[in-house]
C-alpha positions in Angstrom: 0.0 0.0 0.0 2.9 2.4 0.6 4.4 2.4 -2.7 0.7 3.2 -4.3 0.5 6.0 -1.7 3.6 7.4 -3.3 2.4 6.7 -6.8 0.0 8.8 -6.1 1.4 11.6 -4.4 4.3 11.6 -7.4 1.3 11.8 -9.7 -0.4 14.8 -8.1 3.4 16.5 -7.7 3.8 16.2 -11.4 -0.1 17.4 -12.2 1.6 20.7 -10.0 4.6 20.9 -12.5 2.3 20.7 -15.1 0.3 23.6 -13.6 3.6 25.5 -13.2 4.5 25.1 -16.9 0.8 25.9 -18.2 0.5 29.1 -16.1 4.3 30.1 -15.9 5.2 29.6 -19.9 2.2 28.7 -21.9 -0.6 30.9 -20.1 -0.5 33.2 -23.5 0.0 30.4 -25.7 -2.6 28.6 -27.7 -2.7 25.1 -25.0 -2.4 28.1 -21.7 -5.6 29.7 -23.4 -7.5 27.0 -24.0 -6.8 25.6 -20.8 -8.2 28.5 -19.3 -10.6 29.7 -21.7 -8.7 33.0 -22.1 -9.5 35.6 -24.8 -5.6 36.7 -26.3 -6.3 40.1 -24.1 -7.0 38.7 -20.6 -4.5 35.9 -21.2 -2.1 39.3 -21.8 -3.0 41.4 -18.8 -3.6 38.0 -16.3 0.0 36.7 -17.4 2.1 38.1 -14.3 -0.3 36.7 -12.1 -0.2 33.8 -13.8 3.2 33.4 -13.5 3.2 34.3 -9.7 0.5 31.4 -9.2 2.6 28.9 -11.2 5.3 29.4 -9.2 3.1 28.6 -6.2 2.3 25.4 -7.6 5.9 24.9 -8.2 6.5 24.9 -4.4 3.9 22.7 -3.4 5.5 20.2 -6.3 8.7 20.7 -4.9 7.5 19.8 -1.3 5.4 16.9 -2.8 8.8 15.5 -4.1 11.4 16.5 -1.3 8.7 14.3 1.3 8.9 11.5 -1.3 12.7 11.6 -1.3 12.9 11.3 2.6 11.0 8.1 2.5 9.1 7.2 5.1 10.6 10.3 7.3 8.8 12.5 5.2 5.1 11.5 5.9 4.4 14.9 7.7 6.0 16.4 4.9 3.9 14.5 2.4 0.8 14.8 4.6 1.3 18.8 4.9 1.8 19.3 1.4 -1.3 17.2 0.3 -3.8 19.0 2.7 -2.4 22.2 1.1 -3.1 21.0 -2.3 -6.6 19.4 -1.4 -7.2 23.2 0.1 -6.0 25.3 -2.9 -8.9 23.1 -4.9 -10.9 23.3 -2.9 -10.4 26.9 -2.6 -10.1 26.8 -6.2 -13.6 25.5 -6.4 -15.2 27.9 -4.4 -14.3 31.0 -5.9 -13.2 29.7 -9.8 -14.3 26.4 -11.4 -15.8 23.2 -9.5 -13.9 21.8 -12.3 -11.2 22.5 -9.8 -12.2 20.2 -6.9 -11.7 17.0 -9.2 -8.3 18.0 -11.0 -6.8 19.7 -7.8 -8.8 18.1 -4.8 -9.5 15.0 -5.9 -6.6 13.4 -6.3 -4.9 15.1 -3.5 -7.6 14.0 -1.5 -7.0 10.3 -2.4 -3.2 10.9 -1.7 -3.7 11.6 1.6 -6.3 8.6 2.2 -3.7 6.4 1.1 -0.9 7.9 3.1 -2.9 7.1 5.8 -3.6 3.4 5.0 -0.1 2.9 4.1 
């Protein structure tokens, strides 16, 4: 059960550096705009924040992965990082898309489940 914990949580790490790439490099692009239904003008004055928010996601990737590195020493680690994740979409659902809940929450949500199995 451990190791599908970590499958997990390496899948919902990578879904953040995906995030990071869409809203850091490719928010004005034709895949960032589509994404995130953007005319070309509000992709244009939304890309700062964009960025700023892609780097966010960045962090909670990196934390994702540095509690996967320490191995069974990083379950707080892990754990923290999760429940942040699981309350960014569920913020994100709230006050953007409930599309949100099941890209973001969802799977952060079942990380943390099986964290606490394994």
């Amino acid at each position: 059960m451990h190791w599908i914990a970590n499958i997990v949580i390496a899948l919902v790490a990578l879904l953040h550096v995906y995030f990071l790439i869409l809203e850091m490099f490719l928010w004005d692009k034709p895949l960032g705009m589509k994404t995130f239904r953007l005319t070309p003008e509000r992709a244009r004055d939304t890309r700062v924040l964009a960025a700023n928010q892609g780097l966010y996601n960045g962090f909670l990737a990196a934390g994702l992965f540095w509690g996967l590195w320490l191995g069974a020493a990083g379950f707080q680690i892990k754990l923290f990082f999760l429940a942040c994740v699981l309350a960014a979409g569920v913020f994100g659902a709230l006050t953007v898309n409930r599309r949100i809940l099941f890209v973001q929450g969802l799977p952060a949500a079942l990380g943390i489940a099986l964290l606490w199995l394994a």
